[in-house]
C-alpha positions in Angstrom: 0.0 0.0 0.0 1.2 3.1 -1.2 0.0 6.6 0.2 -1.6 5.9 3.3 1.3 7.4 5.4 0.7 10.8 3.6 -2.9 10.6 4.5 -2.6 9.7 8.2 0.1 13.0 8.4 -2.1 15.2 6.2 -4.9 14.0 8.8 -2.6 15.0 12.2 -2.2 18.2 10.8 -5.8 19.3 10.9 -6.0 18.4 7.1 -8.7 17.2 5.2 -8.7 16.0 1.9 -11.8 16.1 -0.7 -12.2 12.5 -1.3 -9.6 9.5 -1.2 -9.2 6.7 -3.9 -8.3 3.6 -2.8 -7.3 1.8 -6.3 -5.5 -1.5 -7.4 -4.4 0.5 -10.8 -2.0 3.9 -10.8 -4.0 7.1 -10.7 -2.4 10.3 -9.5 0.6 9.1 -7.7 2.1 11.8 -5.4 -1.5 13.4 -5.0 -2.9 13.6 -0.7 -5.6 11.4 -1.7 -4.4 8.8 -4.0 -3.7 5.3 -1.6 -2.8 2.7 -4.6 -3.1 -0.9 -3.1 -1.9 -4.1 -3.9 -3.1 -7.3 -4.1 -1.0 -8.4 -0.9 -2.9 -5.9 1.4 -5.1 -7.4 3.8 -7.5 -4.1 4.3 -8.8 -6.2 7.5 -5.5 -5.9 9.6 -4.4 -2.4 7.9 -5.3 0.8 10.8 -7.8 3.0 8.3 -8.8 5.3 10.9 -7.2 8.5 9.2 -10.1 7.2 6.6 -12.6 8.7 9.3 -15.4 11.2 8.1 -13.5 11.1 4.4 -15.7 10.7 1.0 -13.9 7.0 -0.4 -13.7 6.0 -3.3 -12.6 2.5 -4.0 -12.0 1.2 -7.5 -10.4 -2.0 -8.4 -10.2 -5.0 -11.0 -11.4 -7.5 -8.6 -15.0 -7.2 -7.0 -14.2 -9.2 -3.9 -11.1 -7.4 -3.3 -13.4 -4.2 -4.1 -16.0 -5.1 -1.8 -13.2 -5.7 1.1 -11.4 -2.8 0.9 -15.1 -0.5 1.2 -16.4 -2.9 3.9 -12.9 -1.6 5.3 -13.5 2.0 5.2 -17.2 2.5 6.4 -16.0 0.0 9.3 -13.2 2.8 10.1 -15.6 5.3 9.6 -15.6 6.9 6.3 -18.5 9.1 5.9 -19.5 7.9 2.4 -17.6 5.2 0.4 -18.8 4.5 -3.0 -16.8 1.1 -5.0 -16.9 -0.2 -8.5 -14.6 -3.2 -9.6 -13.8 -3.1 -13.6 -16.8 -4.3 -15.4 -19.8 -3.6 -12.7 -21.8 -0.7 -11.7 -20.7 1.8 -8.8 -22.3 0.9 -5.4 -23.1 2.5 -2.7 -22.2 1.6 0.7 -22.5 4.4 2.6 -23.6 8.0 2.1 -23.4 10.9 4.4 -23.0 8.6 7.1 -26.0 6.2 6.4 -24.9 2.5 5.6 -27.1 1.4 2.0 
């Protein structure tokens, strides 16, 4: 996992960022909310908190994988994570802070 670290600092200094993408494919490397992750992350044993009260966005080529890693950040407390693995439909799993 790659960009997490950034996060959790941006987060201790009173920053915020707009949304976070948690992806399995490169984005915008070097960017506070880009967290690339790899298929050896286990998002059950990783500490997501600095995910808490953040708009997530988790996008993947694998839908279990996919729906892990979002089960991961409502349970830390995201305040709305949305997930789509390649070839399926966005979902849903939490908006404004009310599980769908």
């Amino acid at each position: 996992m790659r960009g997490l670290d950034q996060v959790v600092e941006a987060r201790r200094k009173g920053m915020k960022p707009p949304y976070v993408a948690l992806s399995d494919t490169h984005q915008l490397e070097g960017w506070l909310g880009d967290i690339r992750i790899e298929l050896t992350d286990v998002p059950e044993l990783l500490d997501l908190r600095a995910l808490v009260d953040l708009f997530v966005v988790v996008q993947g080529k694998d839908g279990d994988a996919v729906s892990r890693w979002a089960d991961a950040a409502v349970k830390a407390g995201a305040s709305t994570v949305i997930a789509k693995a390649d070839g399926a439909p966005w979902r849903h799993l939490r908006l404004m802070g009310v599980d769908q």
